[in-house]
Residue, then its C-alpha position, 0 to 999 in steps of 0.5 A: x681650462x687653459x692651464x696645461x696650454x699655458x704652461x707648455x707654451x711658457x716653458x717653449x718661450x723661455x728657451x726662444x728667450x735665450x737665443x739672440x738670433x733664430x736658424x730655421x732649425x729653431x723655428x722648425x723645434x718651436x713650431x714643432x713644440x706648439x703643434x703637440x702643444x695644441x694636439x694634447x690641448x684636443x685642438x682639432x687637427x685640421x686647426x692645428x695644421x692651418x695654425x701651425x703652416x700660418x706660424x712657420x711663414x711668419x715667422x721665416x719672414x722678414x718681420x723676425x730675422x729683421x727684429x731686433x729681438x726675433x724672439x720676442x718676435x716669435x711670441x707676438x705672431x704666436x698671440x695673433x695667430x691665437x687671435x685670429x684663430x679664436x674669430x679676430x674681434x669680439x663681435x656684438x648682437x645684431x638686433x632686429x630694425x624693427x622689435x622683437x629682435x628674436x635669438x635662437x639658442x641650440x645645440x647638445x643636450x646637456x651643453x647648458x642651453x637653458x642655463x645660458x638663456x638665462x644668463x643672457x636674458x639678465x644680460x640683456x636686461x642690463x644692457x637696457x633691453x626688455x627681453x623674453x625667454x620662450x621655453x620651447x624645450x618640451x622634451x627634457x623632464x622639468x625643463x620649463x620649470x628651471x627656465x621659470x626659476x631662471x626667469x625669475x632670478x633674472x628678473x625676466x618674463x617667461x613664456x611657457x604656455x605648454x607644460x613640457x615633460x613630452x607633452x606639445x608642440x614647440x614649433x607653435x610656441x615659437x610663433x605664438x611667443x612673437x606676437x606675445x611679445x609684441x602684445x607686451x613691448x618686449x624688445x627682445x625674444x630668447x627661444x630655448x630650444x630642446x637639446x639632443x644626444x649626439x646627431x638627432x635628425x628628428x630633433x635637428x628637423x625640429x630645430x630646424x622648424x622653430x627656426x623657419x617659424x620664427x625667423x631669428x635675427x640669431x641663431x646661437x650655438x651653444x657648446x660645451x667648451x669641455x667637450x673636446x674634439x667631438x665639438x667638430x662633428x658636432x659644431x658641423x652637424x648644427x652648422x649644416x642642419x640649422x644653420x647658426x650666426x654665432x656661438x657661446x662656449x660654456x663650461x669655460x670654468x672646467x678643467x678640459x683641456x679646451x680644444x672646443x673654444x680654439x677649434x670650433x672659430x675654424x670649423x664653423x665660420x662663425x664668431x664666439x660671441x659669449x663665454x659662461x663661466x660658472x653656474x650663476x647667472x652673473x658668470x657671463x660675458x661678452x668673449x674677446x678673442x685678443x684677452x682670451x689669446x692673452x691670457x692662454x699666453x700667461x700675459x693676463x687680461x688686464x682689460x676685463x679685469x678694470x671692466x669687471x671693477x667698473x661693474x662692481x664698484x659704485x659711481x658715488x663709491x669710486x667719487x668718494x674714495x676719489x675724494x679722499x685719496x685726494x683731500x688726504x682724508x683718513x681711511x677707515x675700516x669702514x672704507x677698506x671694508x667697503x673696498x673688500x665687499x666690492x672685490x668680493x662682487x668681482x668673483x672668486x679673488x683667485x679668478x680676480x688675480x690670475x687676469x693680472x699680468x705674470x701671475x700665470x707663475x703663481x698657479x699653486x699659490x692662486x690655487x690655495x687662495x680661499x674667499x672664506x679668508x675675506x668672510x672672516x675678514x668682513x666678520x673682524x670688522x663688522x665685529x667693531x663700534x662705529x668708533x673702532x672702525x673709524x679710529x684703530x688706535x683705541x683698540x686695546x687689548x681688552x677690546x681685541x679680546x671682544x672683537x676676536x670672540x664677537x667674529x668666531x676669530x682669535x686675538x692672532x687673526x684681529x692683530x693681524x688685521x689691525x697690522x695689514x690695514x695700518x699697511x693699506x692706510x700708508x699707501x692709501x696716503x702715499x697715493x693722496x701724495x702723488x696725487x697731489x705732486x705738480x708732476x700729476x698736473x697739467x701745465x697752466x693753460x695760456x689765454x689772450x687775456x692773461x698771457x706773460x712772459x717769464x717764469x718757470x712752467x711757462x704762462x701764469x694766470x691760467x686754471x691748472x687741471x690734472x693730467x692726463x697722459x703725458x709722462x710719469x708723475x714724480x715720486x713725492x718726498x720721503x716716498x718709501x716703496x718698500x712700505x708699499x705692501x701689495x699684500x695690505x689688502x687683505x690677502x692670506x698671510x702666505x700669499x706674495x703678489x711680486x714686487x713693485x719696481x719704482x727703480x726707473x722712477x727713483x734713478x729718473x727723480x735723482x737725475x733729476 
């Protein structure tokens, strides 16, 4: 969605990049690029011209002409002032002290209400919570129905006494709906209310009825991120007619210029709470002001990224591999096949490696990157005997032949493979070797008991125990960068991750 911003503050920051020290003038043409940046992003003017009067005093102020690279400089106000204007810190649920804790949803018909209620309750529910989904959207066609396939996808009761389709009384649904959950210990109650086109006051009065009928501990404003400049009109209408705590943006998957999630922090006074980025119900997480800044700057979002590889691979999967790596054990194809499913559960590969930091340069190539790859891929091996996954080297040709015709593949695409995981096993080795390195250790500790002098690394008889922190670990013997490929994942033939730069590490173990 950011993609356009990005690129045109990219190419404003490399030519700061170039100059050694920053005139006023060049503040001026800079702060000058951003702000038609931001206009054609559809941010809303009144944002744009707070940002941009916030941007120009810093960056006049000591902190740039004191600093020993302004330019830099520049680009780290630019990321806060982007944090600051998308809300500062993440901001978490406020639950109720004594059950139900009851969550409002509204806003425009069409911005995904019913579809994000569903995406919360199943968060909700994954966080430990018992929640509710109330359907009291009895005016759109079919509305209680997709909230009930929703609720059974998330695994998640509904509430739906009443039809829809036109027909009863959302506001006694709403009350009813408490002591229901109450009745059933349901710790959590998600009320999805009727959406309306453009500024409806009888259906703003009835948003505003359910309200007082339930009392929400939240009132969330949902928005479609793609909505551009229309989400001041319409983020202040819900603002002044219900009232609202927070705000979800979705739609955050779209190809709109994203003014809505840079504008409506500002205008409305009140947190981003959640994003939703696709039609799964998966496809939604907690929104953080500081990743979604980094990313709009191209820097990546390294954070989510190890969040979302915690989610999708298993304790016993990560212990395992763990042991492995360390022991020195053989990688199988059976390991990288488990390896490929659980980067699969982190969403489409492309999503997955624009959070990487500088891949921001590689749009077009992340743009022809195709997960259909990584089913062939799966196919290869599930192709093989258990005897041929854990040991490659018996694959000859006759069998290669089996395998390509068993996958629907060609005899190319196996040896490809076969080529690519050979890759994988060496820097899976290579790892088990630095891992192993005394430079991974700490040092022994020291007791009373079994202190002594002499000796190099300082008191014997102590347990060594790894490290953590404390300095980079030595480069083992024989350690060939080069053989490191980036690529031995599985990734298409004709996509490059940059190169790894272990020179700092080699000149360091050779001055050594």
């Amino acid at each position: 969605m950011f993609d356009t911003l990005s690129d045109r503050l990219s190419g404003i920051f490399s030519k700061l990049k170039s100059k050694g020290r920053l005139t006023d003038a060049d503040i001026d043409a800079t702060a000058r690029e951003i702000r038609l940046a931001l206009l054609e992003a559809d941010v809303a003017l009144p944002v744009v011209k707070d940002f941009i009067s916030r941007l120009k005093e810093r960056a006049r102020g000591a902190e740039v002409s004191k600093a020993l690279n302004p330019a830099q400089q520049v680009i780290k106000i630019v990321h806060e002032e982007l944090v600051a204007t998308l809300g500062g810190e993440a901001r978490r649920l406020q639950f109720a002290k004594t059950p139900p804790t009851v969550i409002m949803l509204a806003g425009l018909q069409g911005s995904g209400k019913t579809t994000l209620a569903g995406k919360l309750a199943r968060w909700l529910k994954g966080q430990g919570h018992q929640p509710l989904l109330v359907a009291c959207d009895l005016q759109r066609p079919n509305a209680v129905n997709q909230l009930q396939v929703l609720g059974g996808r998330a695994g998640v009761e509904v509430y739906a006494p009443q039809p829809g389709n036109g027909v009863g009384d959302p506001v006694s649904v709403a009350r009813e709906s408490i002591e229901h959950a109450k009745r059933q210990m349901r710790d959590i109650v998600i009320v999805d209310t009727a959406g309306r086109l453009g500024i409806d006051a009888e259906m703003m009065q009835q948003a505003a009825d359910i309200r007082d009928a339930v009392d929400p501990d939240e009132v969330i404003f949902v928005i479609d991120a793609m909505i551009g400049q229309d989400a001041v009109s319409t983020a202040q209408a819900f603002r002044d007619g219900v009232g609202i705590t927070g705000v979800v943006l979705s739609k955050l998957d779209g190809d709109a210029r994203g003014g809505a999630a840079l504008s409506v922090r500002h205008v409305t006074g009140q947190p981003i709470m959640f994003a939703s980025t696709g039609e799964k119900l998966e496809d939604f997480d907690v929104f953080h002001p500081d990743r979604m800044a980094s990313r709009i700057l191209g820097m990546g979002d390294v954070l989510t990224l190890i969040e979302q590889a915690e989610a999708a691979f298993e304790d016993d999967q990560k212990e395992r591999m763990a042991a492995k790596i360390m022991g020195g054990e053989t990688f199988t194809l059976e390991d990288f096949l488990e390896q490929l499913q659980a980067v699969r559960r982190m969403g489409p590969i492309a999503n997955v490696l624009a959070m990487m930091p500088g891949m921001g340069q590689m749009k077009d190539q992340l743009a022809e990157i195709d997960d259909k790859h990584f089913d062939k891929v799966t196919a290869i091996i599930r192709s093989m005997t258990p005897g041929e996954r854990t040991n490659p080297k018996i694959l000859n040709a006759s069998r290669r032949v089996r395998i390509a015709n068993g996958s629907g593949v060609t005899v190319t695409d196996v040896n490809q493979l076969l080529n690519r995981f050979a890759d994988a096993q060496k820097m899976m080795k290579q790892m088990g070797g630095m891992m192993g390195m005394p430079g991974m250790r700490r040092k022994a500790t020291k007791s009373p008991k079994n202190k002594r002098k002499g000796g190099k690394g300082g008191g014997g008889g102590g347990v060594r125990q790894p490290r953590i922190g404390g300095g980079m670990p030595q480069l083992p013997p024989g350690f060939d960068p080069a053989a490191m490929d980036p690529n031995a994942a599985g990734l298409p033939a004709g996509f490059k991750l940059p190169k790894l730069d272990f020179s700092k590490l080699q000149k360091r173990d050779k001055d050594a």
